[in-house]
KEDRENMAR-379743 format. One record per residue (C-alpha): residue number from 1; residue in three letters; x, z, y. Coordinates in nm, 3 decimals. Layout:
N
(pt NUM, "ALA", (X, Z, Y)) ...
//
This chain:
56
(pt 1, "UNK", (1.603, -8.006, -0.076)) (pt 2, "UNK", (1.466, -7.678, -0.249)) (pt 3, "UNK", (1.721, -7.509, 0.020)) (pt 4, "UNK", (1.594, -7.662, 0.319)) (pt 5, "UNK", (1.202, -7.591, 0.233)) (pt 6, "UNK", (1.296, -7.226, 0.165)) (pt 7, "UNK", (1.420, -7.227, 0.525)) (pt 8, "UNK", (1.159, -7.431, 0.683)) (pt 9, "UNK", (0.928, -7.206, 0.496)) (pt 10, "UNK", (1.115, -6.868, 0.668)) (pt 11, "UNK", (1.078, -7.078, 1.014)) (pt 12, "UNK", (0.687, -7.182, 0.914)) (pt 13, "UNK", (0.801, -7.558, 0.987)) (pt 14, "UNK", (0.692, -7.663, 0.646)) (pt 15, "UNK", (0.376, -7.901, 0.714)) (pt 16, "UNK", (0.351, -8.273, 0.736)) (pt 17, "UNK", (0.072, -8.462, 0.915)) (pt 18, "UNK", (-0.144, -8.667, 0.712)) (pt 19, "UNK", (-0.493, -8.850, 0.806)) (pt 20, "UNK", (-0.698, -8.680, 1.084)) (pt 21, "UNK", (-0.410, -8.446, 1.194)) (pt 22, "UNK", (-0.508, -8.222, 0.884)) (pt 23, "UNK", (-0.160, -8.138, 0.718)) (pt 24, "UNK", (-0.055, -8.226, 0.356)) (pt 25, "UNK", (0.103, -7.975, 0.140)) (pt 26, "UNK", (0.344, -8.091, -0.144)) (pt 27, "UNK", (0.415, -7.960, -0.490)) (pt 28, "UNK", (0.709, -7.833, -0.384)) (pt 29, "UNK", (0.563, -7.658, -0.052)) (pt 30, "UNK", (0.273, -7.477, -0.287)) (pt 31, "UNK", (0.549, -7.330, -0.552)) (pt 32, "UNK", (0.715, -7.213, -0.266)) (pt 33, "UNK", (0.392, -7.047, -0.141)) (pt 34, "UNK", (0.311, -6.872, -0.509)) (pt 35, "UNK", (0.717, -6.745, -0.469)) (pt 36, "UNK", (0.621, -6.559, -0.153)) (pt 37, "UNK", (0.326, -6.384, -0.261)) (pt 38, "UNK", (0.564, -6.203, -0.504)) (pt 39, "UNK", (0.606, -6.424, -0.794)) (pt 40, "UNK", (0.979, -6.551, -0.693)) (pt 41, "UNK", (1.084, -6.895, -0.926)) (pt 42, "UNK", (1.448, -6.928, -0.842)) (pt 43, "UNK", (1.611, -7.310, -0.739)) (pt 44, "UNK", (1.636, -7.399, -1.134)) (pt 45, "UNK", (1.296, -7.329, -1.219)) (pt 46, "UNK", (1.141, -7.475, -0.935)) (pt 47, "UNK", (1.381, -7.819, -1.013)) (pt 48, "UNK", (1.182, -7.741, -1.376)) (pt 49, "UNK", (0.876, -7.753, -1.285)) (pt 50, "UNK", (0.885, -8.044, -1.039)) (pt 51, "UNK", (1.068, -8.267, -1.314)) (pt 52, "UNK", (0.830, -8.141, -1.542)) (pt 53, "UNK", (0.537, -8.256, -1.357)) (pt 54, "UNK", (0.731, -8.564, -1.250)) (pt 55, "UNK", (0.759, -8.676, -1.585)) (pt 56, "UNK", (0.480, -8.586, -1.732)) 
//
């Protein structure tokens, strides 16, 4: 899964529509956004974090 965002995220195919054609974002698309301005998390940290907030 982490994979394929990273790739939709190089082909900017990354948004889903929600209510009034505004698109959501996931946790998962926003730590990918924070790893592009510079601040890389690799495939295990972003499983991490997501578990993390998942169980928390």
């Amino acid at each position: 899964v982490i994979r394929k965002k990273r790739l939709g995220i190089a082909s900017k195919d990354t948004s889903i529509e929600g209510v009034n054609g505004k698109p959501l974002k996931t946790l998962l698309d926003y730590m990918m956004e924070l790893s592009e301005d510079g601040k890389y998390f690799t495939d295990e940290e972003v499983r991490d974090e997501v578990n993390t907030f998942l169980l928390a």
